[in-house]
C-alpha positions as a LaTeX table, in Angstrom:
\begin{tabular}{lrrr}
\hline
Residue & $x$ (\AA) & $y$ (\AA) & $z$ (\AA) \\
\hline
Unk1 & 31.22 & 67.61 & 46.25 \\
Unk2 & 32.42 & 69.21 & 43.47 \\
Unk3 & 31.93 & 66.75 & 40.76 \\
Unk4 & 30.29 & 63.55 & 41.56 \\
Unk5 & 30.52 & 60.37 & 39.37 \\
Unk6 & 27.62 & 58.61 & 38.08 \\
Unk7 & 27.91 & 55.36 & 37.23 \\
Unk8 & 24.86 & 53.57 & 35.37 \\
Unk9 & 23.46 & 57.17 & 34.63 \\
Unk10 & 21.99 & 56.45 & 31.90 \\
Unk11 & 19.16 & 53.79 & 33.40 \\
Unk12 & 16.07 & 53.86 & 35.24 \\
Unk13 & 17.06 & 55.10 & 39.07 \\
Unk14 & 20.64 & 56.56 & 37.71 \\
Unk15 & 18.50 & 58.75 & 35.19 \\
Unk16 & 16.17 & 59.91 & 38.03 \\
Unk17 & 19.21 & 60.70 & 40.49 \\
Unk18 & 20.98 & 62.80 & 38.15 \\
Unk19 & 17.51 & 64.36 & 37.45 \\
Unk20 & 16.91 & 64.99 & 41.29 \\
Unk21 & 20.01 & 66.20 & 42.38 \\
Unk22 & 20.79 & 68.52 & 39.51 \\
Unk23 & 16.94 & 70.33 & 39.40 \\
Unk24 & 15.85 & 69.97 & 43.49 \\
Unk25 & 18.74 & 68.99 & 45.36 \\
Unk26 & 20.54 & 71.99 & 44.80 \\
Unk27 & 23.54 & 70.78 & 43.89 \\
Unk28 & 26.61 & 73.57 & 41.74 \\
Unk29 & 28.73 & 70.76 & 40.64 \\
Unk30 & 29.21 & 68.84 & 37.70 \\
Unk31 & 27.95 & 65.35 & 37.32 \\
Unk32 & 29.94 & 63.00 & 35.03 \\
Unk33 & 27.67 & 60.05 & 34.15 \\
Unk34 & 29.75 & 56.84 & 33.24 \\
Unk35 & 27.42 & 54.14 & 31.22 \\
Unk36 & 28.28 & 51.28 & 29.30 \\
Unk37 & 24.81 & 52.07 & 27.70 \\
Unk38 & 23.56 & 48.24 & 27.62 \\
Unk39 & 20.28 & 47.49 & 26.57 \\
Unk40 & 18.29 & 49.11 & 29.40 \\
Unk41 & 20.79 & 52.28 & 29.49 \\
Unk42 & 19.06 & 54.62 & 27.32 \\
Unk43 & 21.13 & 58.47 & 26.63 \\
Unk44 & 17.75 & 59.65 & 25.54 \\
Unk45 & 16.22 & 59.40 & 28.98 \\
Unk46 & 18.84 & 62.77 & 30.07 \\
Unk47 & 18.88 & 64.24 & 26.51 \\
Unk48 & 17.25 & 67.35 & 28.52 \\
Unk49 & 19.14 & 67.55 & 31.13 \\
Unk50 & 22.28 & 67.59 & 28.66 \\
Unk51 & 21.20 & 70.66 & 26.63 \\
Unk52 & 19.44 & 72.27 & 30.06 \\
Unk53 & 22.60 & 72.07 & 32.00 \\
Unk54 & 25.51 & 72.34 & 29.60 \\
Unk55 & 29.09 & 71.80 & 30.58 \\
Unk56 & 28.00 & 70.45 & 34.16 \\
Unk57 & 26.68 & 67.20 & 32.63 \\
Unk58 & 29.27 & 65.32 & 31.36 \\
Unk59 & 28.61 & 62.03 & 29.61 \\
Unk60 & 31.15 & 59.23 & 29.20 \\
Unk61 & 30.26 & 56.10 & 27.41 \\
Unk62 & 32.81 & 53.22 & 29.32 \\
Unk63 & 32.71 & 50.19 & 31.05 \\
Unk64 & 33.44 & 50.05 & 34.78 \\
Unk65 & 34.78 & 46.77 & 34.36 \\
Unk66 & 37.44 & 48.67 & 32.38 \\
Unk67 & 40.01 & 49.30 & 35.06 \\
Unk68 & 42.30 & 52.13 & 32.51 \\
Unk69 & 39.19 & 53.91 & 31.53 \\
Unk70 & 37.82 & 54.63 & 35.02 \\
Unk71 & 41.70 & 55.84 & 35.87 \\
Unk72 & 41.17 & 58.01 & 32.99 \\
Unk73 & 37.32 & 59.50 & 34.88 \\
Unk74 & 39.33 & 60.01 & 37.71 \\
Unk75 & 42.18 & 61.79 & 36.78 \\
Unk76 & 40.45 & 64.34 & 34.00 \\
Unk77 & 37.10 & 65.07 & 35.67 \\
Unk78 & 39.29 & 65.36 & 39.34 \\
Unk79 & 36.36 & 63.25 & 40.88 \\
Unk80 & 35.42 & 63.57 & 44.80 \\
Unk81 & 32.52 & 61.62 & 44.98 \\
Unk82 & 30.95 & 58.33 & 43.67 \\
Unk83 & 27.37 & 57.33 & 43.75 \\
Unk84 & 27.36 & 53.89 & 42.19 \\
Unk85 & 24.42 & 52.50 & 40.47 \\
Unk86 & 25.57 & 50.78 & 37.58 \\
Unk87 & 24.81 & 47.09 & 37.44 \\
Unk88 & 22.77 & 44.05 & 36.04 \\
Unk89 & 19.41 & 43.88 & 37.87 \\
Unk90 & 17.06 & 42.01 & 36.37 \\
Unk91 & 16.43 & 38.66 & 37.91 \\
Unk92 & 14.89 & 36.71 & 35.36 \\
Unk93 & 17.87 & 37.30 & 33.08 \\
Unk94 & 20.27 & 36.66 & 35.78 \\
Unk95 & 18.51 & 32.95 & 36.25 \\
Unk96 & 18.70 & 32.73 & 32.36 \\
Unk97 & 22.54 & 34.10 & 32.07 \\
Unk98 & 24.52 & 34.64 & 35.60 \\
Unk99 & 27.81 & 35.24 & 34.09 \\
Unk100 & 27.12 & 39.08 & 32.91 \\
Unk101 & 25.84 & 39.88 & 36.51 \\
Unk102 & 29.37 & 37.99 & 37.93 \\
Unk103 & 31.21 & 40.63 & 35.93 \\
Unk104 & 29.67 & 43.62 & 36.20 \\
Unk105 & 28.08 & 43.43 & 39.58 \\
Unk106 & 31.17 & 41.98 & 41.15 \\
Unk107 & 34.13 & 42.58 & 39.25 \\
Unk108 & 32.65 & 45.70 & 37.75 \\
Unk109 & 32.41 & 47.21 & 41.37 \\
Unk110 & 35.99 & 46.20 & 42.68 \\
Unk111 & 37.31 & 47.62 & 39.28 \\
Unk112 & 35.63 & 51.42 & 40.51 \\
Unk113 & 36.83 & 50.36 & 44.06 \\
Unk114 & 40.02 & 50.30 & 42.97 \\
Unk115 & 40.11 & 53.03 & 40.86 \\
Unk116 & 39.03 & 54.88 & 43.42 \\
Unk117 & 41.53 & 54.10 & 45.88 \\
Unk118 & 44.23 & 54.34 & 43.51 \\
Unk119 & 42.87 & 58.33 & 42.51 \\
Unk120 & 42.03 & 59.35 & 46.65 \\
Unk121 & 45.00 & 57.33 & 48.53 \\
Unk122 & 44.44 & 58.69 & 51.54 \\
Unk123 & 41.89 & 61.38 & 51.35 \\
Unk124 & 39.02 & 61.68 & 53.75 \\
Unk125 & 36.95 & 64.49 & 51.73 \\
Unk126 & 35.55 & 62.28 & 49.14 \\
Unk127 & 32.35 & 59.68 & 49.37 \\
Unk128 & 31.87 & 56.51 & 47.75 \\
Unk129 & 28.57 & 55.63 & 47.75 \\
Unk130 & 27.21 & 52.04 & 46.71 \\
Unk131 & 23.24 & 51.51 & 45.64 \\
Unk132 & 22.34 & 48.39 & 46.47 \\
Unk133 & 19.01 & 45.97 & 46.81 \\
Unk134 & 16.96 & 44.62 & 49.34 \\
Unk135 & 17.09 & 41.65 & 47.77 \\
Unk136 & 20.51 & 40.64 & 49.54 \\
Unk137 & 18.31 & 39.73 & 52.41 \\
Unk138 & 16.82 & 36.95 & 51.12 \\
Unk139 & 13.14 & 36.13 & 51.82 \\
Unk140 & 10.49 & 36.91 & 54.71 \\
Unk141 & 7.53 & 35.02 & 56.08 \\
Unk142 & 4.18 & 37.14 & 56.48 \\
Unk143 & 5.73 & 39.22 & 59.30 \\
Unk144 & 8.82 & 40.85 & 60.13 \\
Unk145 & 11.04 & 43.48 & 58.03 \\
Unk146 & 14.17 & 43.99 & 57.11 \\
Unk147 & 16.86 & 45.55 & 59.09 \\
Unk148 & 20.88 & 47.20 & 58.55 \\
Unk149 & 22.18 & 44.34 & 60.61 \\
Unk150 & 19.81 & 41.31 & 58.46 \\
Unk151 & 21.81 & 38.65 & 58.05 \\
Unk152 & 22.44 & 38.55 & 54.27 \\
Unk153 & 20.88 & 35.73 & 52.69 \\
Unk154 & 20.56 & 35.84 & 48.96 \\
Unk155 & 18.39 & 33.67 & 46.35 \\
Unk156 & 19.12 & 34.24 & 43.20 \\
Unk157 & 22.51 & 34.91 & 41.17 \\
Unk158 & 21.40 & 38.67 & 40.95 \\
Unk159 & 20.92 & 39.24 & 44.50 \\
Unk160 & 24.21 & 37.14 & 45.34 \\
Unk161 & 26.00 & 39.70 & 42.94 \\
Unk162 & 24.86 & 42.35 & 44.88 \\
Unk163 & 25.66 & 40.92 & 48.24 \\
Unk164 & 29.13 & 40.00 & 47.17 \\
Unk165 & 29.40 & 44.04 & 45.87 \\
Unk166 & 28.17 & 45.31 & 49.46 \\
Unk167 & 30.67 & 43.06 & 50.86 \\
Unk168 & 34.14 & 44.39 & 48.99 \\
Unk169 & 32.50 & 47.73 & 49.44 \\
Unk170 & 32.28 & 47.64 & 53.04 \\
Unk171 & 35.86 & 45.17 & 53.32 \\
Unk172 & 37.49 & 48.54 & 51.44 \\
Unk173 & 35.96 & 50.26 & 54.27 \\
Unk174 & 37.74 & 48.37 & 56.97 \\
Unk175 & 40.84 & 47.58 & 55.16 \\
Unk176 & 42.02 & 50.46 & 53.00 \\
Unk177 & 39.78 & 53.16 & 54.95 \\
Unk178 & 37.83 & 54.24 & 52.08 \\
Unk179 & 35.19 & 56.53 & 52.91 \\
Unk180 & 32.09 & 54.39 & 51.71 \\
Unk181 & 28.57 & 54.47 & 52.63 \\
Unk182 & 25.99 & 52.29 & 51.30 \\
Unk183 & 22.23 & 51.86 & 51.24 \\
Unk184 & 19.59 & 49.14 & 50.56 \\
Unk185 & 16.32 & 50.26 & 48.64 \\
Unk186 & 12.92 & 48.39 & 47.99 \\
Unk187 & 11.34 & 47.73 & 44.59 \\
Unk188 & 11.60 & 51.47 & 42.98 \\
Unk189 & 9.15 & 52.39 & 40.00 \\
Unk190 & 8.55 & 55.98 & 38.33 \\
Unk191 & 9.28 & 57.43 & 34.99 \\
Unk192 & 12.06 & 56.16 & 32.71 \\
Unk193 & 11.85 & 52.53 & 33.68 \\
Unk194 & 12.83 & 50.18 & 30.86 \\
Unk195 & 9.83 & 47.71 & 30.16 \\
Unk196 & 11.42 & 44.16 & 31.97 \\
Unk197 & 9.86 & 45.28 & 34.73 \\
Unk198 & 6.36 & 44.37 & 36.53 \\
Unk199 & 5.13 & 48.20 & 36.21 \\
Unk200 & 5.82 & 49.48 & 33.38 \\
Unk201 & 5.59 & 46.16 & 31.41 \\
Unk202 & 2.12 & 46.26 & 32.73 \\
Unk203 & 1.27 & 50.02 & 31.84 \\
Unk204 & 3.03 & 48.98 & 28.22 \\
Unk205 & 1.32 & 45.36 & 27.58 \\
Unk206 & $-2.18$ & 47.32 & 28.90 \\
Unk207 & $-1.32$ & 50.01 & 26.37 \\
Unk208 & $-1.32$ & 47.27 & 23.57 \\
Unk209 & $-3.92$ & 45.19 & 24.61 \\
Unk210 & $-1.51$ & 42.53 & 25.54 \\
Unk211 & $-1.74$ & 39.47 & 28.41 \\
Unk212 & $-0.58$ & 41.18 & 31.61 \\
Unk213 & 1.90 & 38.03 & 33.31 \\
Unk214 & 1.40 & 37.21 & 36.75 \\
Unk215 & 3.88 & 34.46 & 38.23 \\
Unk216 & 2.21 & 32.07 & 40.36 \\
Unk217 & $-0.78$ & 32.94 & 42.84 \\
Unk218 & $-0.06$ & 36.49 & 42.83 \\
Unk219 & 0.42 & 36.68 & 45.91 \\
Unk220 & 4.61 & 37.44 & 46.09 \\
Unk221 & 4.92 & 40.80 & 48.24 \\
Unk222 & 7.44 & 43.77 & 47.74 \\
Unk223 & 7.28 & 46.77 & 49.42 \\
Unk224 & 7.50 & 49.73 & 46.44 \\
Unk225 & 9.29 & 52.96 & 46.28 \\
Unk226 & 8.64 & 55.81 & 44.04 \\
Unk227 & 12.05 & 56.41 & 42.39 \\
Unk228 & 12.52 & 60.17 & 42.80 \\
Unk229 & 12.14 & 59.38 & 46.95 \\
Unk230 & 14.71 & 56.81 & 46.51 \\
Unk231 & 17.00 & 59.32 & 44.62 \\
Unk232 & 16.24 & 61.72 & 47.68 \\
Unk233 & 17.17 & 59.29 & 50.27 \\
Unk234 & 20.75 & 58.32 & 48.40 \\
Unk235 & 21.00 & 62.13 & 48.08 \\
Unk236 & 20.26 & 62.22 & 52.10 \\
Unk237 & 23.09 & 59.45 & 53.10 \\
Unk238 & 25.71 & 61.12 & 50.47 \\
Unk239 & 25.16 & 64.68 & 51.88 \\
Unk240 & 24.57 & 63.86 & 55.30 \\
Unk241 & 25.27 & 59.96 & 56.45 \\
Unk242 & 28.14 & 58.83 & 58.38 \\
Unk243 & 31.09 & 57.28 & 56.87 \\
Unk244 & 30.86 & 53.53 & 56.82 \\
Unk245 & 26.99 & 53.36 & 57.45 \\
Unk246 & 24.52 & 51.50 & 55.61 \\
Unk247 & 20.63 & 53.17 & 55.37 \\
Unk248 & 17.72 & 51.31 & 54.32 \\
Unk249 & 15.78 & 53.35 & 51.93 \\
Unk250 & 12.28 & 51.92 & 51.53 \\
Unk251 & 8.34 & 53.07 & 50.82 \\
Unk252 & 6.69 & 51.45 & 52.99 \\
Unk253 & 3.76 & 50.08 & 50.76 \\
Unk254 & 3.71 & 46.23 & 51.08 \\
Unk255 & 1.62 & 45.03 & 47.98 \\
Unk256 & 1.15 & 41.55 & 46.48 \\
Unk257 & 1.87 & 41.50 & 42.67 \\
Unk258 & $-2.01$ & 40.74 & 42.24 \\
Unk259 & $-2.80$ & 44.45 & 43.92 \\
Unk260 & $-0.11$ & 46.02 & 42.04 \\
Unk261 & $-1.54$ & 44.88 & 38.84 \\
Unk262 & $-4.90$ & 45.36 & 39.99 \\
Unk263 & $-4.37$ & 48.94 & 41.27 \\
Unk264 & $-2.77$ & 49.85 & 37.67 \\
Unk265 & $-5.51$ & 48.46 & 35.90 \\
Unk266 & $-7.82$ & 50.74 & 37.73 \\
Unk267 & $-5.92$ & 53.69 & 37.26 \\
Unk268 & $-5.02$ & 52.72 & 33.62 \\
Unk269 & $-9.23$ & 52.90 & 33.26 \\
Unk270 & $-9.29$ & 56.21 & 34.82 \\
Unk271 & $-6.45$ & 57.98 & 32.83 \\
Unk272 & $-7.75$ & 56.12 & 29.59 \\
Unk273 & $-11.74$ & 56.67 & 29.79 \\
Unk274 & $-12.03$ & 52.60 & 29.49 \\
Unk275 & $-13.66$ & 50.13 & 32.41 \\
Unk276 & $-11.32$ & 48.81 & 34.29 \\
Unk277 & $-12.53$ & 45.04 & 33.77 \\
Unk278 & $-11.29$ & 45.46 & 30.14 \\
Unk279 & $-7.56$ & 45.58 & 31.78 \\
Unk280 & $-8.24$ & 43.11 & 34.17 \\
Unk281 & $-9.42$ & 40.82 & 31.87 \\
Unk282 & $-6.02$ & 40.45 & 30.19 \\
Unk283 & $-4.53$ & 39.26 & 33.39 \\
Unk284 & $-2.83$ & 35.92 & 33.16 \\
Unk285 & $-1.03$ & 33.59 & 35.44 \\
Unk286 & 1.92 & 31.90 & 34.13 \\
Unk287 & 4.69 & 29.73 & 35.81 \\
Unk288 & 6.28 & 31.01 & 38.95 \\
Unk289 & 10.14 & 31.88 & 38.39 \\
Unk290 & 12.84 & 29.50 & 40.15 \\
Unk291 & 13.57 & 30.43 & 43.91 \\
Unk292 & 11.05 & 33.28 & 43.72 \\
Unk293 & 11.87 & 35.21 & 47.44 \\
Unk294 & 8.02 & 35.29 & 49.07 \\
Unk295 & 8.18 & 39.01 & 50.87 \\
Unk296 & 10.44 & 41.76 & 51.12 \\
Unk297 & 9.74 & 44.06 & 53.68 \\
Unk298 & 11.81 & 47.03 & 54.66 \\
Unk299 & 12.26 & 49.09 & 58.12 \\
Unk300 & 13.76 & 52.82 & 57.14 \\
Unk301 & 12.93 & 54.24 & 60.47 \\
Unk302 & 17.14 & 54.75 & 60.62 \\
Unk303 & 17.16 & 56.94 & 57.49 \\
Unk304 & 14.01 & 59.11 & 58.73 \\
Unk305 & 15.51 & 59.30 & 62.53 \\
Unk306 & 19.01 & 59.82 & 61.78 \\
Unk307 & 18.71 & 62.20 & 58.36 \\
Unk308 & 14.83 & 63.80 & 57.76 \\
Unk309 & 14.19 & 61.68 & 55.31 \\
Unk310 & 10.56 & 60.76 & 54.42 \\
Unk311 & 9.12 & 59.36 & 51.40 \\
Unk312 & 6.99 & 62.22 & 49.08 \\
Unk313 & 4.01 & 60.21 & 47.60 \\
Unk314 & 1.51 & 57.45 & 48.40 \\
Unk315 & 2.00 & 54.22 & 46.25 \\
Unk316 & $-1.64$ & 55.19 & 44.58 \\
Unk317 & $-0.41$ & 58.96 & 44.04 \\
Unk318 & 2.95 & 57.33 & 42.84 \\
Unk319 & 1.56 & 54.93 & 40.59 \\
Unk320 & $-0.84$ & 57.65 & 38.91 \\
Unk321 & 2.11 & 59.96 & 38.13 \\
Unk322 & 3.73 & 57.02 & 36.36 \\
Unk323 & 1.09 & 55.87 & 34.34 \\
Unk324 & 0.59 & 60.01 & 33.32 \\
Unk325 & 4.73 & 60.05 & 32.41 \\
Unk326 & 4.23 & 57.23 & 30.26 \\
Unk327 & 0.81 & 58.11 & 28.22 \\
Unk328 & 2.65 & 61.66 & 27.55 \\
Unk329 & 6.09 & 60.27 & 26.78 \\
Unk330 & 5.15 & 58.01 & 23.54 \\
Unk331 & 8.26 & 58.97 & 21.79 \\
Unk332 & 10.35 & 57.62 & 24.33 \\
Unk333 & 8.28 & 54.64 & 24.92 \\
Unk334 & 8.23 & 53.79 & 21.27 \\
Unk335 & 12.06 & 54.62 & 21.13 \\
Unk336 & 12.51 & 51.76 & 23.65 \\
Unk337 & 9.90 & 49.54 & 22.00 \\
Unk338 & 11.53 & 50.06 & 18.36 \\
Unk339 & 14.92 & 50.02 & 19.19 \\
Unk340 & 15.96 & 53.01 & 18.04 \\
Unk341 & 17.64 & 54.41 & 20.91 \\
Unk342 & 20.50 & 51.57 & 19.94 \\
Unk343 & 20.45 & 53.33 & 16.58 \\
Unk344 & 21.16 & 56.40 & 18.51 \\
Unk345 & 23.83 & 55.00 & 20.72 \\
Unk346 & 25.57 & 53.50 & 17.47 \\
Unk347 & 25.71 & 56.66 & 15.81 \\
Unk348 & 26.92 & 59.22 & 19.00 \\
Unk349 & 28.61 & 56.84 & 20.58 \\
Unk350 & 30.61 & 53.75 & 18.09 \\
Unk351 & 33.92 & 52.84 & 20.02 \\
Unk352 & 36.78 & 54.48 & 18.54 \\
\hline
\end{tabular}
C-alpha cells in the first residue's frame, strides 16, 4: 500500500486508525482521509497528525455519496487501498431519522464501490476494506456469541444499513472480483469519541454534574473494545487477511450498561479525588429505546488464530486511559461541547 484511502477519517475509530497506522503500524505511505465532516467528524481530532506528518496526510473534505468527487480521489492521489469507515452510526438518531443512514450507509458505500471498480478494473494489488458492526447480527439470549457465518439479522434501521453495505461489498466480491475484505467489531470506546455515546457521554455528563441516562433495567450487554485494538485488528486483516474474508474483531469484555456506568463512576472518583457515590448518585433510568438488541457477544478466536492478533488492554485499564484522555483534553472536549469545531470547518473548509 502505497497510499491508502480513509474514508470517515475525521471521526471517532477513523481518527484512531489513521493515528495507529501512521505512529505504530509502521506504515511509509500517504493516507488521504476523505470526510464529509458531519457533526461527529471533527478535523481537530488529527490537527497533529497533519502538522507531524506533512505531505503524507492528505485531507479531502467530500462526500462519498458524491460519485465525481471520489473519481477525482482516485485518479489524483493514484489510490491502492481503501479502508472504509465512513458512515451514520448512531442508533438513536437512526430510529429518529432513517433516511440519512439509507444514503450514506448504503448508497454512500456502492458510490466508493463503484468508484473503485471503475479506478482498479481488473487489478488484484489493491484492498478494499469495509468496517462494519456487530450489530448486523441482531440480538443474543444470555449465551452464545457471534460468529463469521451468523446469520444476519438486523434490528434497527442503522444496523440494516450496515448489513445491506456488507452485502454489496461482498456481492462486488463475487461478481466483479473486487479484492474486498471486511470485518465486524464490538462496541469500541477510547479517546476522540464524540459525546452521543454511552462512555464518553457518561465521563462528560459526570464532568458537569449532570443525570447519567440508563435505558431500561440496565441490564442490555455489549461486549467493548478499546479503539486503538480495533484499529490494530483492521490494520491486521488489511496487511495480512485473505481476499474475500470477513474477521470478527472484538474485546472480549461482556458488560451490562449498569457495570459500565458503574465501573466509570468508580474510576471517575479515583482520577477526580471525589467518592464515588457522588457519581453514582446521578444515575437515572429513563425509557428503554425501541427494539433495543438484549446482548451482543463476539467470538474473534479467527482473527487471533489466523493473524496474531490480540487485544492490548483490559476493559478497566481501557476505561482508565479514557477517562485520563478526556480530563487532559478540555480544549477539545469544550470544542465539541461549544461548537466551535463547526466554526472551524466553516472557515477551512466552505464549499467552493
Amino acid at each position: 500500500m502505497k497510499n491508502l484511502m480513509v474514508t470517515g477519517g475525521a471521526g471517532f475509530i477513523g481518527s484512531n486508525f489513521i493515528r495507529y497506522v501512521l505512529d505504530k503500524a509502521g506504515f511509509q505511505g500517504r493516507i488521504i482521509n476523505v470526510d464529509k465532516l458531519t457533526y461527529a467528524g471533527n478535523p481537530e481530532s488529527l490537527a497533529d497528525i497533519a502538522a507531524k506528518y506533512g505531505k503524507r496526510y492528505v485531507f479531502v473534505h467530500a462526500d462519498i455519496c458524491d460519485r465525481a468527487a471520489m473519481d477525482k480521489v482516485f485518479s489524483e492521489q493514484e489510490i491502492d487501498a481503501v479502508a472504509h469507515f465512513a458512515a451514520e452510526s448512531h442508533v438513536d438518531r437512526s430510529i429518529l431519522g432513517p433516511s440519512e443512514f439509507i444514503q450514506t450507509n448504503i448508497v454512500g458505500t456502492f458510490t466508493l464501490l463503484e468508484a473503485a471498480r471503475a479506478a482498479w478494473k481488473e487489478r488484484q494489488d489493491v484492498r478494499f476494506h469495509h468496517v462494519s458492526t456487530d450489530e448486523v447480527y441482531g440480538s443474543l439470549g444470555d449465551t452464545g456469541l457471534f460468529h463469521e457465518d451468523t446469520p444476519y439479522d438486523p434490528r434497527s434501521p442503522y444496523s440494516a444499513s450496515k448489513a445491506s453495505s456488507d452485502h454489496l461489498v461482498m456481492a462486488y466480491l463475487h461478481t466483479y472480483g473486487l479484492p474486498v475484505t471486511l470485518s465486524n467489531c464490538s462496541n469500541n470506546y477510547g479517546p476522540y469519541h464524540f459525546p452521543e455515546k454511552l462512555i464518553p457521554l457518561m465521563i462528560l455528563n459526570m464532568q458537569d454534574g449532570k443525570p447519567l441516562p440508563v435505558y431500561g433495567d440496565g441490564r442490555n450487554v455489549r461486549d467493548w473494545l478499546y479503539v486503538e485494538d480495533h484499529a490494530s485488528g483492521i490494520w491486521a486483516v488489511m496487511t495480512k487477511g485473505k481476499t474475500g474474508e470477513k474477521y470478527n474483531i472484538g474485546g472480549e469484555s461482556e458488560k451490562t450498561n449498569l457495570e459500565v456506568v458503574n465501573t466509570l463512576c468508580g474510576e471517575m472518583a479515583a482520577a477526580t479525588g471525589k467518592d464515588k457515590d457522588f457519581y453514582k448518585k446521578l444515575i437515572t433510568y429513563v425509557k428503554d429505546r425501541p427494539g433495543h438488541d438484549r446482548r451482543y457477544a463476539i467470538d474473534c478466536s479467527k482473527i487471533k488464530r489466523e493473524l496474531g492478533w490480540k487485544q492490548s488492554v483490559s476493559f478497566e485499564q481501557g476505561i482508565r486511559a479514557t477517562i485520563e484522555w478526556y480530563l487532559s483534553h478540555a480544549k477539545w472536549v469544550e470544542g465539541v461541547k461549544s461548537g466551535a469545531y463547526k466554526t472551524w470547518i466553516d472557515k477551512n473548509y466552505s464549499e467552493r
